[in-house]
N, CA, C and O of each residue as an XYZ file, in Angstrom:
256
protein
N       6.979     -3.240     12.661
C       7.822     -3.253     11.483
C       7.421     -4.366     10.520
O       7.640     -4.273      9.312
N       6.906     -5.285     11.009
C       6.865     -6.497     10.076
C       5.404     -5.992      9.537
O       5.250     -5.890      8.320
N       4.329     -5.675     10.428
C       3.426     -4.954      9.025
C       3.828     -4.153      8.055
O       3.410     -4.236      6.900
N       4.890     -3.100      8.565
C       5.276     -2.184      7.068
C       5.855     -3.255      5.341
O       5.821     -3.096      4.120
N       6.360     -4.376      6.425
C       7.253     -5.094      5.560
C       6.189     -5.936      4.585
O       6.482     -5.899      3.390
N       5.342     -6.470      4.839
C       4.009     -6.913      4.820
C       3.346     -6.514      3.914
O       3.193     -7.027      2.806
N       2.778     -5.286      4.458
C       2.072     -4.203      3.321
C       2.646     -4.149      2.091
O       2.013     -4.371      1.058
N       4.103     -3.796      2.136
C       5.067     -3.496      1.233
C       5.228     -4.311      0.192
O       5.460     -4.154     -1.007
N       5.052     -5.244      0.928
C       5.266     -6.426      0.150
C       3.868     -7.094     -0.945
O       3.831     -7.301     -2.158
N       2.859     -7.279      0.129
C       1.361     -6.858     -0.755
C       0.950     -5.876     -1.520
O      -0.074     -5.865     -2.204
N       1.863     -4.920     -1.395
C       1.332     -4.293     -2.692
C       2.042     -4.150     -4.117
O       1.562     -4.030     -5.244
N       3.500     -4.211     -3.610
C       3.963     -4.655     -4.572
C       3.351     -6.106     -5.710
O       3.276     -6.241     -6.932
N       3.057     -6.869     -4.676
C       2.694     -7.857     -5.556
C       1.176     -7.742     -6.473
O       0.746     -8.393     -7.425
N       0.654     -6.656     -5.728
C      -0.708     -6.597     -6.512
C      -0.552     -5.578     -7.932
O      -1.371     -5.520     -8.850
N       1.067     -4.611     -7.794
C       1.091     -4.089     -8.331
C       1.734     -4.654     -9.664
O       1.404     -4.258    -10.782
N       2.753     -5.690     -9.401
C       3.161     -6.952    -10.537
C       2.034     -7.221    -11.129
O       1.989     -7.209    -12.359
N       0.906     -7.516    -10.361
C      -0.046     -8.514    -11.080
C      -0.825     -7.426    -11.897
O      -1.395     -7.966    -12.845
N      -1.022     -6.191    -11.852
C      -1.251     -5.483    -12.393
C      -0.897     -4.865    -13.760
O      -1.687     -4.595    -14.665
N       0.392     -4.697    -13.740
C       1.131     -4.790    -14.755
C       1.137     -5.819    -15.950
O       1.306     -5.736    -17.166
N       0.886     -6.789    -15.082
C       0.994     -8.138    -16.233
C      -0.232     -8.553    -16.574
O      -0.376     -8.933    -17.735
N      -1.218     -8.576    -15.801
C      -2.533     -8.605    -15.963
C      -3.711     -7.568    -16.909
O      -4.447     -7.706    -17.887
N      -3.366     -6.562    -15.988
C      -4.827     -5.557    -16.140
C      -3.895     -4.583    -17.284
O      -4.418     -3.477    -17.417
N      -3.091     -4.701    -17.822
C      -2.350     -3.526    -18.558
C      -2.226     -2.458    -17.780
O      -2.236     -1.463    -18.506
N      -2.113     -2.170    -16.650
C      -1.234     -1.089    -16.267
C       0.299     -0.840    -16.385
O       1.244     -1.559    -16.059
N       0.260      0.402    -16.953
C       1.702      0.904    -17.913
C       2.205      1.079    -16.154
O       1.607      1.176    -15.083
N       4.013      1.044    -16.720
C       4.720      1.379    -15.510
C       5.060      2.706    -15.149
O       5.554      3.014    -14.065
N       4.770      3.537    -16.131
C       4.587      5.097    -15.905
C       3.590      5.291    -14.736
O       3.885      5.894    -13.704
N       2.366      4.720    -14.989
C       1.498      4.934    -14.130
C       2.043      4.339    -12.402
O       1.750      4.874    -11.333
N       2.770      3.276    -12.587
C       2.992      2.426    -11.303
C       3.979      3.476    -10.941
O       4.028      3.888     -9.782
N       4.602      3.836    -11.672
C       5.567      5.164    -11.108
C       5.481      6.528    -10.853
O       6.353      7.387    -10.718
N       4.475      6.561    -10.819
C       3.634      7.571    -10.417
C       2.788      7.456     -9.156
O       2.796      8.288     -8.249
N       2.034      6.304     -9.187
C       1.821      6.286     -7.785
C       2.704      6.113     -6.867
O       2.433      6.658     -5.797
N       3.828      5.443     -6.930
C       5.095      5.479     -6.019
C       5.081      6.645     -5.919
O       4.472      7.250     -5.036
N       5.685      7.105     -6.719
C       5.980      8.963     -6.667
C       5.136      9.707     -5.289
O       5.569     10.212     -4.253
N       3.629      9.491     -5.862
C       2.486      9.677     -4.717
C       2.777      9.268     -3.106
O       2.815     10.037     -2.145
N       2.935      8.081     -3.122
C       3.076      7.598     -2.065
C       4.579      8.349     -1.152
O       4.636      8.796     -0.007
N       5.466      8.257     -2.033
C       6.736      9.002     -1.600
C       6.254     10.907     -0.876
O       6.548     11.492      0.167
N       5.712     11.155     -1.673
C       5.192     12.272     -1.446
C       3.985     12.442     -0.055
O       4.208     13.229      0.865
N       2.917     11.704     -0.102
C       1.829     11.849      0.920
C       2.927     11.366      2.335
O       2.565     11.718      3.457
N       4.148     10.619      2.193
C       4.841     10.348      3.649
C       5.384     11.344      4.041
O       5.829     11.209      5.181
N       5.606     12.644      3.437
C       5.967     13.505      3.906
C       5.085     14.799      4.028
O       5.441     15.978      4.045
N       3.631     14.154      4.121
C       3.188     15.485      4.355
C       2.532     14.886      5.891
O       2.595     13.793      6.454
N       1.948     16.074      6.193
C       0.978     15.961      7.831
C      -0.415     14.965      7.712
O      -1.272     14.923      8.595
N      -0.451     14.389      6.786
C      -1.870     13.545      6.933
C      -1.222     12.044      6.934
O      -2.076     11.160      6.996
N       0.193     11.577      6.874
C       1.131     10.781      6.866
C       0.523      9.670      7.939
O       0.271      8.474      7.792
N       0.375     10.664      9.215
C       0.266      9.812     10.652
C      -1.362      9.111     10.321
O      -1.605      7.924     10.540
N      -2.241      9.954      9.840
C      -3.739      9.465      9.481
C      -3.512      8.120      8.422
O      -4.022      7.088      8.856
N      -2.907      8.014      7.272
C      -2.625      7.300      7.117
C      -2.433      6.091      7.395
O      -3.185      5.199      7.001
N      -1.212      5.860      8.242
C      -1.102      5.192      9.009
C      -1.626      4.305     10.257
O      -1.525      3.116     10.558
N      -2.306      5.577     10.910
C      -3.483      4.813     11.248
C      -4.346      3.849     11.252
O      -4.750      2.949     11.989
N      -4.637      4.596      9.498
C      -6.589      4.186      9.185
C      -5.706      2.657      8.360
O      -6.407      2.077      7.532
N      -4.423      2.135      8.566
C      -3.911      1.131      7.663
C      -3.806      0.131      8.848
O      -3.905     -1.092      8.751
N      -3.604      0.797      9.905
C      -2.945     -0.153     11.407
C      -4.502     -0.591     12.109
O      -4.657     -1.612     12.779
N      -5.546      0.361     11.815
C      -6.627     -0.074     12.208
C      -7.393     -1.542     11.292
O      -8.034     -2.445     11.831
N      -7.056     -1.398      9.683
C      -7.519     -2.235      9.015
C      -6.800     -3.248      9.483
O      -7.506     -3.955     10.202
N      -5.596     -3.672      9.384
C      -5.110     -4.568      9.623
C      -5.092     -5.180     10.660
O      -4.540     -6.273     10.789
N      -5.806     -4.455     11.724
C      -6.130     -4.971     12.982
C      -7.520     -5.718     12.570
O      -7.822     -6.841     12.975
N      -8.253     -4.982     11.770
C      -9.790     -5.441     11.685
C      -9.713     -6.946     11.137
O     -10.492     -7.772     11.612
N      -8.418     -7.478      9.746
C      -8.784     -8.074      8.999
C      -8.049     -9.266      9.988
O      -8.539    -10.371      9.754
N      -6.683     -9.298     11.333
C      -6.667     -9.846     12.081
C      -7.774    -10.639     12.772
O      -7.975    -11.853     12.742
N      -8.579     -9.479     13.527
C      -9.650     -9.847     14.067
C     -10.427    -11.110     13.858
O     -10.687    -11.839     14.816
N     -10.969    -11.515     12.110
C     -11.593    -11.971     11.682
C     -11.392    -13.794     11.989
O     -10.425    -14.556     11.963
N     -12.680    -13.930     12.239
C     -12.313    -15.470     12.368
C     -13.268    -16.344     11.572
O     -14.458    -16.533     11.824
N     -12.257    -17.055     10.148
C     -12.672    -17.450      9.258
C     -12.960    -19.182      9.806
O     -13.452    -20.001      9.031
């Protein structure tokens, strides 16, 4: 749970910085939400998930 919270939280913030930064309109940021709302309810959901639990294992891994 605390990775979902995590993630959630990282992307939100990349998505602030986006907004304020790179000019991305919030139509667009609301749209990919939209996306995202949508791909959790389809069958490639669990792949997803996965290929996110594997990265985050990878970037664990790393010893800086």
């Amino acid at each position: 749970m605390a990775l979902s919270v995590s993630a959630v939280m990282l992307m939100l913030v990349i998505v602030v910085v986006l907004i304020r930064r790179s000019g991305l309109k919030l139509a667009h940021a609301v749209v990919c939400a939209l996306l995202g709302f949508y791909l959790a309810s389809t069958s490639i959901a669990p792949s997803i998930q996965q290929v996110t639990s594997n990265l985050a294992g990878m970037i664990n891994g790393l010893k800086l």
